[in-house]
N, C-alpha and C positions, 0 to 999 in steps of 0.2 A: 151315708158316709162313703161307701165304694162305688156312689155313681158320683163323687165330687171327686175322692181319687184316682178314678178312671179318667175324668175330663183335664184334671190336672196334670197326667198323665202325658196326655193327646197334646196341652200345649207345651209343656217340657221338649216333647220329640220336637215339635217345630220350631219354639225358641236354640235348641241347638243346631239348626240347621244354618241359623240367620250366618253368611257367611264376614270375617272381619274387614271391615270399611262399608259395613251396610248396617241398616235397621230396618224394625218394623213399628208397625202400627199397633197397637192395641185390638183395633179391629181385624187388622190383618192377622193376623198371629191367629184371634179369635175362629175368623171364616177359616183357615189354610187345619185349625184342628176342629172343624166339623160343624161348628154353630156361630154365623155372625151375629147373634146376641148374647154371646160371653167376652164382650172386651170388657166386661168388670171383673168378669171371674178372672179374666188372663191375671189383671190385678192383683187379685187377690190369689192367684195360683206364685204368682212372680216373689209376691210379697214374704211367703212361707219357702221359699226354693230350699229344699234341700240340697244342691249342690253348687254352687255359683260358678264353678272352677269348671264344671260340664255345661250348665245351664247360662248362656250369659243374657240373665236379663239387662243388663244398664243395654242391650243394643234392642229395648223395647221401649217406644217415644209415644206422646197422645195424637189424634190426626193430625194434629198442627206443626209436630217434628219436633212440639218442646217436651223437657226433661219433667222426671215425676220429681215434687218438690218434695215427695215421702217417701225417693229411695231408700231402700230399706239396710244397703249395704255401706251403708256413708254417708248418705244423703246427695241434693244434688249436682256440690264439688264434688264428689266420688264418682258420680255417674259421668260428668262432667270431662273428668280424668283419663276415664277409662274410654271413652269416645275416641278423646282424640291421640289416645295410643294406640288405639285403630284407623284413626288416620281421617278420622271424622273430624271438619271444623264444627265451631259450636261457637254460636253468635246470639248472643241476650238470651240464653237461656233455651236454646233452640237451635236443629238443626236443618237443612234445606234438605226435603222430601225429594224435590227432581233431581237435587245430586246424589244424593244417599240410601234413597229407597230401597229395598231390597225387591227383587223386579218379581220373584216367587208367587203364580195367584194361584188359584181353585182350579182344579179341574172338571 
């Protein structure tokens, strides 16, 4: 249990870095907090957030730039909403990676 809210932890710090009119990846989020095979955990880290108002997951998308269909905060019209009051377009459920990406990698 404290090596899950440690890692939980690690992707919290990065999901609030994500600056507004950007996202990220699943994966990315995942690599940028220490393990590129926790894009399930980010999931499951995103899904329980304790804070949303700190933490903003809706600006976390799958590789493809579409929205999670089991936003957890509204679903995803909510995520949807919240996109593009950052200034995100959002098009069938999806948003464009080369305009949006958040540019953040590994070091």
């Amino acid at each position: 249990m404290e090596r899950e809210k440690n890692s939980y932890q690690k992707i919290y710090e990065v999901v609030k870095q994500i600056p507004r009119g950007k996202v990220a990846t699943y994966g990315q989020v995942a690599a940028l907090a220490g393990n590129r095979r926790w894009a399930r955990v980010v999931g499951y880290a995103l899904h329980v957030n304790p804070d949303p108002e700190q933490i903003p997951c809706y600006r976390v998308v799958n590789r493809e730039g579409r929205l999670s269909e089991a936003f957890v905060f509204g679903g995803i019209n909510q995520q949807k909403l919240l996109l593009e009051a950052d200034g995100i377009s959002v098009e069938d459920g999806a948003v464009n990676l080369e305009k949006y990406q958040w540019k953040k990698t590994v070091c």
